[in-house]
Phi, psi and omega in degrees: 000147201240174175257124186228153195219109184233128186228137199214119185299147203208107173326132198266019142271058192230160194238157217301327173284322190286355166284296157022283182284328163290325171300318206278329186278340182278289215296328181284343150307319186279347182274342181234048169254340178136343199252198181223128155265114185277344178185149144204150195262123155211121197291342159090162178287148202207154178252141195286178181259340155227166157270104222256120194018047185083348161306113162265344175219172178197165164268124206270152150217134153238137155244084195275148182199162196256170166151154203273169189304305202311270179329315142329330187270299200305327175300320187276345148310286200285357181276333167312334190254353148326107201289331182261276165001114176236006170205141135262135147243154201234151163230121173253131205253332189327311217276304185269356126304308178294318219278326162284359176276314163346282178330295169353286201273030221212276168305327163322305163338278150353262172325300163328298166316304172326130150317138160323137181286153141261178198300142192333114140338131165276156164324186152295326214279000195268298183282344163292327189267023153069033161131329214296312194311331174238069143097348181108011165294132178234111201286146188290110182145353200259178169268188215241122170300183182248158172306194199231134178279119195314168188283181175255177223272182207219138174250141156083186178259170177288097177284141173304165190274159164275155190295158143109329192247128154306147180303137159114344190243148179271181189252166136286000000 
């Protein structure tokens, strides 16, 4: 038995007993072809993404459920001929389950294998200022900055500029 997952559109005038009913007449086809309904959702009206036989919204369901192929074709028969239904997909998700437990357990693996984390990387703002941000401590392993070389001195007070002459250039 595979795991399937069908999420199926409802005319978003069909009321609220007839999603209803419609949930119920699809999970008692998978229960008494042999299968099982593992969850069902319902997503409430939502607006599509096109339009559909004139339709701009609909009501969403998913329905996951486990059940052999032959019962997945016949479920899929009765959602075509279904008057309130105006879009379905049916996805068999089993296969991309295993592939996330795979994973899962892959990294655990991993993780085991892994050395103890050390300790927190300091910031940037910790390594520029060579520790002073917490207090002058400077964590061990980083190097010691050199001071900052003073600025040079200004000779005199600041004379205006001459109309005409750029900063920097001297006048003649």
């Amino acid at each position: 038995m595979r795991i399937y997952e069908n999420l199926f559109i409802v005319k978003p005038d069909a009321a609220e007993e007839e999603i209803d009913q419609l949930i119920e007449l699809m999970s008692k086809h998978v229960t008494t072809a042999g299968g099982t309904v593992d969850k069902v959702d319902k997503w409430g009206k939502r607006r599509l993404a096109y339009r559909v036989e004139k339709y701009r919204e609909g009501s969403y369901v998913l329905l996951q459920f486990t059940a052999e192929a032959s019962t997945v074709r016949e479920f899929e028969r009765r959602m075509r001929v279904q008057d309130s239904v105006i879009k379905f997909i049916t996805v068999r998700i089993d296969e991309t389950l295993k592939r996330v437990e795979k994973r899962k357990k892959e990294r655990e693996k991993r993780a085991h294998r892994r050395p103890q984390a050390a300790p927190p990387q300091p910031s940037l703002a910790q390594q520029m200022l060579g520790g002073a941000a917490e207090g002058g401590h400077v964590a061990p392993g980083l190097p010691v900055p050199a001071p900052a070389p003073p600025a040079p001195a200004q000779p005199g007070p600041a004379q205006p500029i001459p109309a005409g002459v750029a900063p920097g250039n001297p006048v003649e």
